[in-house]
N, C-alpha and C positions, 0 to 999 in steps of 0.2 A: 162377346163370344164366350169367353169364361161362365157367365150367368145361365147362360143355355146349353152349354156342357156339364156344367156343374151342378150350381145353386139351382135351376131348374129344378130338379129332382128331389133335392136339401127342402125345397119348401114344399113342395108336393110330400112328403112324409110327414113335414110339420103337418099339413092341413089333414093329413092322414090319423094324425094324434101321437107321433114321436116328438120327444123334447129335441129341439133343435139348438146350437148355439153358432155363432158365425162371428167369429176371431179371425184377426189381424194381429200377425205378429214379425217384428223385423225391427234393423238397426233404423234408429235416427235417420228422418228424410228418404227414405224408402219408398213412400207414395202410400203408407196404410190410409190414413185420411180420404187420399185421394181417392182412392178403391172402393174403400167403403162410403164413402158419400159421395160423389164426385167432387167435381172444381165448382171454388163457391162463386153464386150469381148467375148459375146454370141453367138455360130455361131446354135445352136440348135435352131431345130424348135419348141419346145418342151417348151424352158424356156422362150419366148419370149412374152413381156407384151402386153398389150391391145392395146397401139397405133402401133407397128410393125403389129400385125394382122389384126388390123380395115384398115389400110393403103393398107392392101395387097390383103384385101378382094373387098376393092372397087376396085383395080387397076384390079382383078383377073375379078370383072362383068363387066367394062369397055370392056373388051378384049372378052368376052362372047358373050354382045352385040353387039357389031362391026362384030364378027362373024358373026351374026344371024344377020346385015344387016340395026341391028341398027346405028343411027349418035348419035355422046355423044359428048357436048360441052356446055363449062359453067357452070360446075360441082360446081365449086371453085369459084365461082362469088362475091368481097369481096365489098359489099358497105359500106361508113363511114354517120357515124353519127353526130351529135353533142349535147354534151351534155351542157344545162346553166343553172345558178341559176337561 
C-alpha cells in the first residue's frame, strides 16, 4: 500500500529523468531491511519490499514504451564525481 501511495510516483519522476534516492533510516531492528527488500526466500508478490517493486515497475514501463514505439536508452547512465578538501 505505501509503494502505491508513495514510491509509485517517486519512480514515475525517476523514469521522467529526476535523480531519485530511496533511503531507509531507523534505530536497530526496525524492519529497514525488511521494507526495503522484503523477507528473504520470498517468492510472493505480496511481501516484496520497495527495491524488488520499484525495479519492476521501471522494467514493466520500459517494455510499455517500446510497445508504444518508444526508444528507451540510458536509463542508468552512472557519472563519477570527485570529491576534495
Amino acid at each position: 500500500m505505501m509503494f502505491t501511495r508513495i514510491m509509485y510516483f517517486a519512480i514515475q519522476s525517476f523514469l521522467d529523468g529526476y535523480n531519485l534516492c530511496i533511503f531507509a533510516y531507523g534505530q536497530t531492528g526496525s524492519g529497514k531491511t525488511y521494507t526495503m527488500e522484503g523477507p528473504p526466500n520470498s517468492n510472493s508478490d505480496d511481501n516484496e519490499g520497495i527495491i524488488p517493486r520499484a525495479m519492476k515497475q521501471v522494467f514493466q514501463t520500459i517494455e510499455d514504451l517500446k510497445v508504444a514505439g518508444w526508444t528507451v536508452s540510458n536509463i542508468f547512465n552512472h557519472s563519477q564525481s570527485t570529491v576534495r578538501n
